[in-house]
C-alpha positions as CSV (number, residue, x, y, z in Angstrom):
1,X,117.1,158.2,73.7
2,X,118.8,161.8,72.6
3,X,121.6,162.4,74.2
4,X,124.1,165.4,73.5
5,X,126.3,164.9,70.3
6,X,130.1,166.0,70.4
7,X,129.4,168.6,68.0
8,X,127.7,171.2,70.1
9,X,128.1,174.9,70.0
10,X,128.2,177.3,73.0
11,X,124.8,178.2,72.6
12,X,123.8,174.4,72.1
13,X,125.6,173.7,75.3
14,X,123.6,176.5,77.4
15,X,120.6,174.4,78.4
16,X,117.1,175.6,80.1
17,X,114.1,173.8,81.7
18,X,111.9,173.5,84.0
19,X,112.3,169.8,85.3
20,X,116.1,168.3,86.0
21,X,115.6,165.0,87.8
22,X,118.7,164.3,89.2
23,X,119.4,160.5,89.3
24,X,118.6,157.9,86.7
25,X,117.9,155.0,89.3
26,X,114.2,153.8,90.0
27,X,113.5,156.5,92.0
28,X,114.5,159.1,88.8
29,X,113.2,156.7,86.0
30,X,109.6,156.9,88.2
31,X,109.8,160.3,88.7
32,X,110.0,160.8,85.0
33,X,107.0,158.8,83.8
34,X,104.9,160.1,86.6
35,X,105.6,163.6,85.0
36,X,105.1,162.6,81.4
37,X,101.8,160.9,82.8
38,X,100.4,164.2,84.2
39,X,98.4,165.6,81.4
40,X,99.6,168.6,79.4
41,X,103.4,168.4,81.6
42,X,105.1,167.2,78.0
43,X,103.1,170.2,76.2
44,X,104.1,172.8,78.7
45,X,107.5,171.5,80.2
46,X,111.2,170.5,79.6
47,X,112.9,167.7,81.6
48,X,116.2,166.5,81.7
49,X,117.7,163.4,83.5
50,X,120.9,163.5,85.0
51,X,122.8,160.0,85.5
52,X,126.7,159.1,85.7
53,X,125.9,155.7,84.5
54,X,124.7,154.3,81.1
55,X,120.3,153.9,80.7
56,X,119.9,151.0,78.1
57,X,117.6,148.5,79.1
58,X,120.1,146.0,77.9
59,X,122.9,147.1,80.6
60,X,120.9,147.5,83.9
61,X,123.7,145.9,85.4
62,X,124.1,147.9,88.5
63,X,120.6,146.6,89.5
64,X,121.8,143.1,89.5
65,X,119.7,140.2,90.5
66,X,117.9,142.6,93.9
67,X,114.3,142.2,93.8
68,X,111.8,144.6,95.7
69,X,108.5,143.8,98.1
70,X,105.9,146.6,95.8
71,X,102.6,147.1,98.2
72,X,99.6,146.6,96.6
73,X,98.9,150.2,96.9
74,X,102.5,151.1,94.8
75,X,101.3,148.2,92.2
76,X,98.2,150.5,91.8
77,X,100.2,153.3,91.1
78,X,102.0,152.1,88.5
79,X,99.1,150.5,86.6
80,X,97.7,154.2,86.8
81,X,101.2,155.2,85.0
82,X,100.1,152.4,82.4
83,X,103.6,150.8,83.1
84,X,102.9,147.7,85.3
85,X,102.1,145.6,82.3
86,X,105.6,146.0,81.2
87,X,106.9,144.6,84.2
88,X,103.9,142.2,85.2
89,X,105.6,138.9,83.5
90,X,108.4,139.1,86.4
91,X,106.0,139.7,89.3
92,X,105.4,136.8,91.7
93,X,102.5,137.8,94.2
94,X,102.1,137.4,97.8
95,X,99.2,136.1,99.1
96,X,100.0,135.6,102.7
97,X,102.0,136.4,105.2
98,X,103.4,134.4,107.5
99,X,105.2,135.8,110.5
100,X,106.5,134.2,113.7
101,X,108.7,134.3,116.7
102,X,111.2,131.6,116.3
103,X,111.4,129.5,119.5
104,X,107.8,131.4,121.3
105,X,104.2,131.5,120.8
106,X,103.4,134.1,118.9
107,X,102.2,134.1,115.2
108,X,100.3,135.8,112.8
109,X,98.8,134.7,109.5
110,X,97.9,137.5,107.3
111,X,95.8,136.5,103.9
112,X,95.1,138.6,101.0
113,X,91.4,137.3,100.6
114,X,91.1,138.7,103.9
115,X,91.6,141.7,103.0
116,X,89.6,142.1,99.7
117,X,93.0,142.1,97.5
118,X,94.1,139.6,94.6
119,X,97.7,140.2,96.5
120,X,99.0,141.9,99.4
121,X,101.9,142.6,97.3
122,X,104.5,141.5,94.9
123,X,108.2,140.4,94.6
124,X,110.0,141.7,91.2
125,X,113.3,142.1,90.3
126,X,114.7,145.6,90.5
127,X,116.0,145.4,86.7
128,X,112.5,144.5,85.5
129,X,111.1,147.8,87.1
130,X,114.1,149.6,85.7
131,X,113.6,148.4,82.1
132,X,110.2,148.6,82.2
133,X,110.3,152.1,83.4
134,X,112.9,152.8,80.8
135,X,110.9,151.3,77.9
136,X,108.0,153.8,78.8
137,X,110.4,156.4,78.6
138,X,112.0,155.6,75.2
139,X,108.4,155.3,73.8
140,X,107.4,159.1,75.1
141,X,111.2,159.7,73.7
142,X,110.4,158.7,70.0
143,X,107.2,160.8,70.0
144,X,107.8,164.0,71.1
145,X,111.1,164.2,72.7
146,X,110.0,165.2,75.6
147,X,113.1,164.3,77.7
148,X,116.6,165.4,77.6
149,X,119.1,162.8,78.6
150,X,122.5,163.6,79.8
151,X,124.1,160.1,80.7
152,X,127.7,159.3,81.9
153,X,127.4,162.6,83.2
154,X,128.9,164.0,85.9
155,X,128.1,167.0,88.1
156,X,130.8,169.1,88.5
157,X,128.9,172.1,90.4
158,X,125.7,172.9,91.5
159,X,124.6,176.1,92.3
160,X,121.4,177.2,93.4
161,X,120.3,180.9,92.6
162,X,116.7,182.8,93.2
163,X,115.3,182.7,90.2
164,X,116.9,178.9,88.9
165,X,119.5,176.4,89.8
166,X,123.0,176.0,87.8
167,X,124.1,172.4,86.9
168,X,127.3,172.5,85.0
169,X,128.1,169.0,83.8
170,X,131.8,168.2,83.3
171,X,132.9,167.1,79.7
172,X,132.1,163.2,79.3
173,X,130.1,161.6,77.0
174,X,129.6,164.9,75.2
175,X,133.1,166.9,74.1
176,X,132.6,169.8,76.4
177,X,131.2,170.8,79.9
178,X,127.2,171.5,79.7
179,X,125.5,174.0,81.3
180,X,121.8,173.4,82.7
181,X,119.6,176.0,84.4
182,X,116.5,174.3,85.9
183,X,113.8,175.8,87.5
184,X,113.1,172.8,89.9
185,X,115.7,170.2,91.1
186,X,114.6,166.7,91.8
187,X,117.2,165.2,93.8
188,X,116.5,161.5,93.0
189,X,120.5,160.5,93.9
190,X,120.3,158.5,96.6
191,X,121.8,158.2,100.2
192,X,124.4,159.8,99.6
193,X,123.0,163.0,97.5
194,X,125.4,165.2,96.2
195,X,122.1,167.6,95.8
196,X,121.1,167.7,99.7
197,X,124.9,167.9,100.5
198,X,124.8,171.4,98.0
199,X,121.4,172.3,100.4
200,X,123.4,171.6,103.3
201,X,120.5,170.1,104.3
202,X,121.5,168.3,107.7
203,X,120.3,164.5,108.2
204,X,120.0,162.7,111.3
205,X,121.0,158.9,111.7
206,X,121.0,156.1,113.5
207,X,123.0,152.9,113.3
208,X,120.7,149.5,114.3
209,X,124.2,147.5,114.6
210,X,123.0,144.7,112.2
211,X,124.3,144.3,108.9
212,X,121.5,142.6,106.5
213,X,122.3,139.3,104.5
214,X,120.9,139.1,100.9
215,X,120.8,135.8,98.3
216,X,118.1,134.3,96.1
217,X,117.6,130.6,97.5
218,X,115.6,127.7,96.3
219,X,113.7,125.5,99.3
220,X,112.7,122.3,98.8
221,X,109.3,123.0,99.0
222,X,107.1,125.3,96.8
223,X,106.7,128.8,98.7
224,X,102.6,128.5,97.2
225,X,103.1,132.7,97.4
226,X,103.7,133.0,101.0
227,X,105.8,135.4,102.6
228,X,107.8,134.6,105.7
229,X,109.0,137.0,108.3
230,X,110.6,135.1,111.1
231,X,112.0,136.6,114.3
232,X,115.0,135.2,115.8
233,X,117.4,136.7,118.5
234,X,119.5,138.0,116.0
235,X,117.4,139.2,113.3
236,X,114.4,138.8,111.4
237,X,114.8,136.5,108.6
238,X,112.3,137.5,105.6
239,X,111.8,134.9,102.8
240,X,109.5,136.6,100.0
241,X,108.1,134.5,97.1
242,X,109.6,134.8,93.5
243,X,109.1,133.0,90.4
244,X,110.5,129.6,89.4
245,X,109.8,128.5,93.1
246,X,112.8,130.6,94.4
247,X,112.8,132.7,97.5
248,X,114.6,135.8,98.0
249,X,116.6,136.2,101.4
250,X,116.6,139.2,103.6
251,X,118.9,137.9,106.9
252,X,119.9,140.2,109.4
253,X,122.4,139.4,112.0
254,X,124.9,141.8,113.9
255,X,127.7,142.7,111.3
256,X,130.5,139.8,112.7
257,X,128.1,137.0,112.0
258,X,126.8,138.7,109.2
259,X,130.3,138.6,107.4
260,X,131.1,135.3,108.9
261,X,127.7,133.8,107.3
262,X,128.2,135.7,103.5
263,X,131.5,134.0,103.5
264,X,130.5,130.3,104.0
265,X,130.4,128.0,100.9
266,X,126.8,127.3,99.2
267,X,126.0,123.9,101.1
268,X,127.0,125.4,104.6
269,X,125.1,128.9,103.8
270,X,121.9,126.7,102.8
271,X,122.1,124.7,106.3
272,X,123.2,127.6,108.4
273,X,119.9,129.2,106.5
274,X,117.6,126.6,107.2
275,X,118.9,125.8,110.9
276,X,118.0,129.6,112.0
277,X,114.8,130.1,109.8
278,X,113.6,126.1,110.0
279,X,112.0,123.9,107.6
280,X,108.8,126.1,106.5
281,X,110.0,126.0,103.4
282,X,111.6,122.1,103.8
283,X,115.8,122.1,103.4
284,X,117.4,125.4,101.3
285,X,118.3,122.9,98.1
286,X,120.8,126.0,96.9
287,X,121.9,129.8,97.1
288,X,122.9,132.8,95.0
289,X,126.0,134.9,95.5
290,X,125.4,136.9,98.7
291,X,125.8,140.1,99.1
292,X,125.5,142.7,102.8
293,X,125.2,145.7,103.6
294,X,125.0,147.9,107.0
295,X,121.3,148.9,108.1
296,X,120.7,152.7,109.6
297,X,117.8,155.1,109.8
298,X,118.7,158.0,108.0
299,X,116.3,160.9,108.0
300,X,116.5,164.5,106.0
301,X,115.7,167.0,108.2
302,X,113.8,168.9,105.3
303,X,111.9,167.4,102.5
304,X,113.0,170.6,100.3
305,X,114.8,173.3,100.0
306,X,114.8,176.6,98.2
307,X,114.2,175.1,94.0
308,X,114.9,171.8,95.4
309,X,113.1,168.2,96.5
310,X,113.7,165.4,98.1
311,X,112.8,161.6,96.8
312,X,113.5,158.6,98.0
313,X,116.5,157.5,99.3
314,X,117.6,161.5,99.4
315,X,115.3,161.7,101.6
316,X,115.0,158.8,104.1
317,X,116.7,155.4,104.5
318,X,114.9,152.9,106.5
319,X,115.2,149.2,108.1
320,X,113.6,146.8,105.5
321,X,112.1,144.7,108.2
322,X,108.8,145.4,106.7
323,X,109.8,145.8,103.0
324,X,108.8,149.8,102.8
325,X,111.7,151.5,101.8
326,X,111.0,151.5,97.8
327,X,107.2,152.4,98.5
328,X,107.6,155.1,100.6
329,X,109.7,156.5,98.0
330,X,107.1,155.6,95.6
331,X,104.7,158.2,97.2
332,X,107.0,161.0,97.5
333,X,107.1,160.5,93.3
334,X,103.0,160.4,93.5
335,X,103.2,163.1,95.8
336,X,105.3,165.2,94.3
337,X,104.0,164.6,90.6
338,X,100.7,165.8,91.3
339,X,101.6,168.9,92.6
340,X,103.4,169.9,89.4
341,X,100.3,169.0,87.2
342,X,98.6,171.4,89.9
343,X,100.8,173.9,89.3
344,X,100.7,173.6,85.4
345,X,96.7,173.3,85.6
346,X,96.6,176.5,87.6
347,X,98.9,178.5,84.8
348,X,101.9,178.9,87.3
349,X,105.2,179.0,84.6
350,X,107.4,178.6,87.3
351,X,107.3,174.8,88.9
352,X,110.6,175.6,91.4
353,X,108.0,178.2,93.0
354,X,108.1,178.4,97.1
355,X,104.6,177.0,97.3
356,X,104.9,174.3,95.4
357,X,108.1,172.8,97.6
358,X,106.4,174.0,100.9
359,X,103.1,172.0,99.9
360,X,105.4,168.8,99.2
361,X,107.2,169.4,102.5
362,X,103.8,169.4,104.7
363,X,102.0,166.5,102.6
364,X,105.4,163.6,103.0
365,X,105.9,164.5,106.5
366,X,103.5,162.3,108.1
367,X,103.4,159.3,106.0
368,X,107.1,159.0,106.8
369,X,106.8,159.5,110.1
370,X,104.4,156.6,110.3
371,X,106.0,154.6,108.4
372,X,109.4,155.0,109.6
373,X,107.6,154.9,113.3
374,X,106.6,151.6,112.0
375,X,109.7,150.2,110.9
376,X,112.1,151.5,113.7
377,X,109.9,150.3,116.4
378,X,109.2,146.8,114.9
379,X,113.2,146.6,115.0
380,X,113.5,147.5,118.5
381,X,110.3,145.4,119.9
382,X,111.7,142.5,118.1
383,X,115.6,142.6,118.6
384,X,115.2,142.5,122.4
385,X,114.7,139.9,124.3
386,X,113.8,141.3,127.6
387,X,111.0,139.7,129.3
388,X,108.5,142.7,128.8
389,X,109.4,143.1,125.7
390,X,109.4,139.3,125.1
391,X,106.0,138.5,126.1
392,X,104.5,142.0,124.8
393,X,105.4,141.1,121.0
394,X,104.2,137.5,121.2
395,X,101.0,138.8,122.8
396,X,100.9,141.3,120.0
397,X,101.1,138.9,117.0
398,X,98.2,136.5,118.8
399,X,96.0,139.6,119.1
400,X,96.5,140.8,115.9
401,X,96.2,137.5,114.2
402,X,92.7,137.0,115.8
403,X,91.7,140.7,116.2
404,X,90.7,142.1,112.9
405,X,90.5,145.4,113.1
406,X,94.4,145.7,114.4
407,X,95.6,143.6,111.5
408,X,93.4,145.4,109.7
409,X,95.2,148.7,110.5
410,X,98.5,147.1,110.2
411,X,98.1,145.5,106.6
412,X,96.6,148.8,105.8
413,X,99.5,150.8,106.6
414,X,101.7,148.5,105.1
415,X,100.1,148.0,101.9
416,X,100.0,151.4,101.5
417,X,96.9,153.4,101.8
């Protein structure tokens, strides 16, 4: 990858383009292939990628060992980007779905072939999109140079003007501050964006008071690519199929147990696990390090702002009861990557233009609505154990288990199309 040399002249240090993608996590790395992908975006346009940390596929530490649930709509999308088949190998599929109310009636059994799919979805490991993502950048990169990349690089003001935005990069990597005017800013940088902080734009959140649990495990028995999403009266409990017969664990609990239960040794984690999620998978034969974090619904109020998007976590933050953080994010890249092409294809020099950020606001706001609809009212029908409540969901999961059309809608919405 190019990256600025410590020998760099004034002038070399004055930077313009069209494209700074600000962020070099997945959401940033996805962004930038789905870009170079459009057709004539590397002919016409300059990008540049912003990042603090180091992008080597050999140091995707800061990914760790996390893995993501990809829809089988997200896994389309990224064969279309020619990129699954780098990232393919670490993929475990699920085929079904099981989900269940611990300690009630209710249960649902949702099957790929039911649905006309090789796989509802698959589990990979973060790292393996990451350095799959990144090897289909550094293969653009030694062609055409069609990137620039400005790593361990911090921002140390962003200013945004009418005609451009100014990024001015404090010294680091390269010997002296860098200046960057960009026509549009993708702000690809997380919950915490320093970009929609700059937009002042506002964000409203909500706190769910559970603090989620995460390990690999490895159960006794062979998870045969089934998912498991089990309802308890603390939490669900998600177990999604990986390779070499381990599970990863998605446990939430209110944020006392939640500490108390990261903190246990490895035999009583593995019993704890299997007393509250029971012996689907047969006794938890070992754990991972765990890991927790708090669970909130944060929302953007706006999806843009003037020369200025948001993507992913930027833009919205969600419960992972259902595993749709990562893909909703997904199709603001899509969404958002099409539009430029739109905008090249239709001679407009200027991809930061008002239309082009107004379209992107209108088209994301009702997916995310749905889908965070979705999410925040599956944590609310299932973390209460009123009696209306109580009996509604377990009525809910028989119906949909038997009533096609509803599960229909549901695996739809979930596998996203």
């Amino acid at each position: 990858m190019s990256q600025s040399t410590s020998k760099q002249t004034k002038e070399q240090t004055e930077q313009q383009v069209d494209v700074s993608i600000v962020g070099g996590g997945l959401s940033g790395l996805l962004m930038a292939v789905s870009l170079l992908r459009q057709p004539n975006i590397a002919q016409h346009s300059k990008l540049a990628i912003i990042e603090a940390a180091n992008l080597e596929p050999s140091q995707m530490n800061p990914f760790d060992d996390r893995v993501l649930a990809l829809s089988h709509g997200s896994v389309e999308y990224l064969r279309s980007l020619g990129v699954w088949t780098l990232m393919a190998d670490d993929a475990n599929p699920i085929e079904t779905i099981h989900i269940s109310d611990r300690g009630n009636y209710g249960k649902a059994r949702i099957n790929a072939t039911d649905h006309q799919v090789e796989a509802l979805g698959y589990v990979i490991p973060l790292a393996s999109i990451a350095n799959g993502l990144l090897t289909a950048l550094k293969t653009a990169d030694k062609h055409n140079k069609p990137i620039q990349w400005y790593t361990y690089s911090q921002i140390e003001q962003l200013t945004i003007k009418a005609e451009h935005t100014d990024i001015k990069l404090a010294a680091g990597a390269q010997a002296e501050p860098i200046d960057i005017e960009a026509k549009l800013v993708i702000a690809c940088d997380g919950g915490q964006s320093l970009c929609r902080k700059v937009a002042k734009i506002g964000t409203s959140q909500q706190d769910y008071g559970q603090w989620a649990v995460i390990a690999n495990v490895c159960p006794e028995l062979p998870h045969n690519n089934r998912a498991f999403e089990r309802f308890t009266e603390h939490g669900p409990i998600a177990m999604l199929p990986m390779t070499n017969q381990q599970c990863s664990l998605v446990w939430t609990l209110p944020p006392e147990q939640a500490q108390q239960v990261s903190e246990l040794d490895d035999k009583a984690f593995c019993l704890a696990l299997e007393q509250a999620f029971g012996r689907w998978l047969g006794s938890i034969q070992s754990t991972s390090k765990r890991s927790i974090f708090p669970l909130s619904l944060v929302q953007a109020e706006q999806q843009s702002y003037h020369r200025m998007a948001l993507v992913g976590n930027a833009s919205h933050t969600i419960h992972p009861i259902a595993g749709q953080g990562f893909n909703l994010g997904l199709r603001d890249v899509k969404v958002l990557a099409d539009l430029v092409q739109q905008q090249i294809a239709s001679g407009e020099a200027d991809l930061g233009n008002a239309k082009l950020l107004n379209q992107y606001q209108v088209m994301r706001e009702s997916d995310q609505q749905a889908i965070i609809k979705l999410t925040d009212s599956m944590v609310t029908l299932f973390s209460n154990d009123l009696p209306p409540l109580l009996a509604g969901r377990n009525i809910g999961l028989k119906v949909m288990n038997y009533l096609s059309p509803l599960q229909k809608a549901f695996v739809n919405k979930t596998m996203g199309y």
